[in-house]
C-alpha positions in Angstrom: 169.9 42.7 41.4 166.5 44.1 42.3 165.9 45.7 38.9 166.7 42.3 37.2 163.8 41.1 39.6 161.2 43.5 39.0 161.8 43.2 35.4 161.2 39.5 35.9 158.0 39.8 38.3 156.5 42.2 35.9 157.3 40.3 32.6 154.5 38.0 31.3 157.2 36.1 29.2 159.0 35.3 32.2 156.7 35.4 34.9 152.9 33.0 35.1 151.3 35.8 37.6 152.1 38.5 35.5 151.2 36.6 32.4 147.4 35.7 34.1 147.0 39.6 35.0 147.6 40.6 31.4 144.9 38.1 30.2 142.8 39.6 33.0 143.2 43.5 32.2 142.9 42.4 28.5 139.8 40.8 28.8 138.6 44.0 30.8 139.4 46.6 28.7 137.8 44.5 25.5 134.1 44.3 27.4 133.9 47.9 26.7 136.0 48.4 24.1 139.3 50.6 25.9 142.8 50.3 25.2 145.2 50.4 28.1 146.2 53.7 27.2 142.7 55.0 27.6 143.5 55.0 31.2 145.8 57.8 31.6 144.1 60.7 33.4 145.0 64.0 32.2 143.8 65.6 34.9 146.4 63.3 36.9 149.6 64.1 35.2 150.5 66.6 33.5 152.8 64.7 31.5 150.0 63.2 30.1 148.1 66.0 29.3 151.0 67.5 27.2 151.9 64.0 25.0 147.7 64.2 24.6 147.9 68.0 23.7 150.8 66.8 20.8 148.9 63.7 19.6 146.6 64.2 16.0 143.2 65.3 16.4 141.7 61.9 14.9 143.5 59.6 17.7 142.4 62.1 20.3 138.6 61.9 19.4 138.8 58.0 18.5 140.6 57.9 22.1 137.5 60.1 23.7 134.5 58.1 21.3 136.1 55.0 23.3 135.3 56.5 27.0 132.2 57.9 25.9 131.5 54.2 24.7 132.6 52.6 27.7 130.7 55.4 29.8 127.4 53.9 28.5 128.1 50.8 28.3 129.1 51.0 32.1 125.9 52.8 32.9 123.9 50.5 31.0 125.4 47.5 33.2 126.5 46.1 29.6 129.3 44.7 27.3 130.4 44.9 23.9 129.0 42.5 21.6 131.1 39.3 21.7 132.5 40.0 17.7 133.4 43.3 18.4 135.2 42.7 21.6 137.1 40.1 19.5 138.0 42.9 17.3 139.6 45.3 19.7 143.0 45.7 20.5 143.7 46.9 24.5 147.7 47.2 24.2 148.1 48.6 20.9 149.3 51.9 22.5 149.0 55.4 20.8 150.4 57.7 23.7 153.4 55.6 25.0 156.0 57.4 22.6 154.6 61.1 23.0 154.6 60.6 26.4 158.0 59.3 27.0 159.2 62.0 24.5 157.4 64.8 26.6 159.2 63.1 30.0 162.3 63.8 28.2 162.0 67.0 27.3 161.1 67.8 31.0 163.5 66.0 32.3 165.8 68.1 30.0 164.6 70.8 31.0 165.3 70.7 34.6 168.6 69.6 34.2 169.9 72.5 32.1 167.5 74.1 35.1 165.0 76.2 32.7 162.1 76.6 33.9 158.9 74.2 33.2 156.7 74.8 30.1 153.7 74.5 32.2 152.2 74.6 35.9 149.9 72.5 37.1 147.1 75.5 38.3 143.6 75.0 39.8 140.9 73.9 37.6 
């Protein structure tokens, strides 16, 4: 019962609110040019880190020439130019699938109780 209803709440299909905050977040993340999966910290999770660590080299430095772009263009107090921002593309995801493969492997791994491929240790 609730997980039927927080699939609902938090479908855009379904659900006018959730539909609006998608539009909202979209329009966002095109000003300065991010995809939604720019977001992840990997500082944050180490999860993250790991699906990032497994990624190829050339959607990890497109990934980091769009934070450096939004960076500036945050500092500068300025947007995109209006044809580029129609030209990007803030939920085509890159990381959801390496990430859900590394949360499976972890999970994996605790349940056959081995220990973890890495700590999280002070930076």
């Amino acid at each position: 019962m609730f997980s039927s209803l927080m699939k609902w709440i938090v479908d855009p299909r379904k659900n006018w609110l959730a539909s609006v905050h998608m539009k909202t977040i979209s329009n966002r993340l095109r000003r300065y040019g991010l995809r939604y999966d720019d977001l992840y910290d990997p500082y944050f999770d180490l999860d993250i880190k790991e699906a990032l660590n497994r990624l190829p080299r050339e959607i990890v430095d497109a990934r980091n020439q769009r934070l450096k772009r939004a960076i500036d263009l945050s500092m500068k107090h300025e947007y995109l130019p209006e044809d580029l921002q129609a030209m990007q593309t803030p939920f085509r995801s890159y990381l959801q699938d390496m990430l859900a493969l590394v949360k499976r492997e972890r999970e994996e791994r605790e349940a056959l109780g081995a220990l973890p491929l890495y700590q999280r240790t002070i930076p």
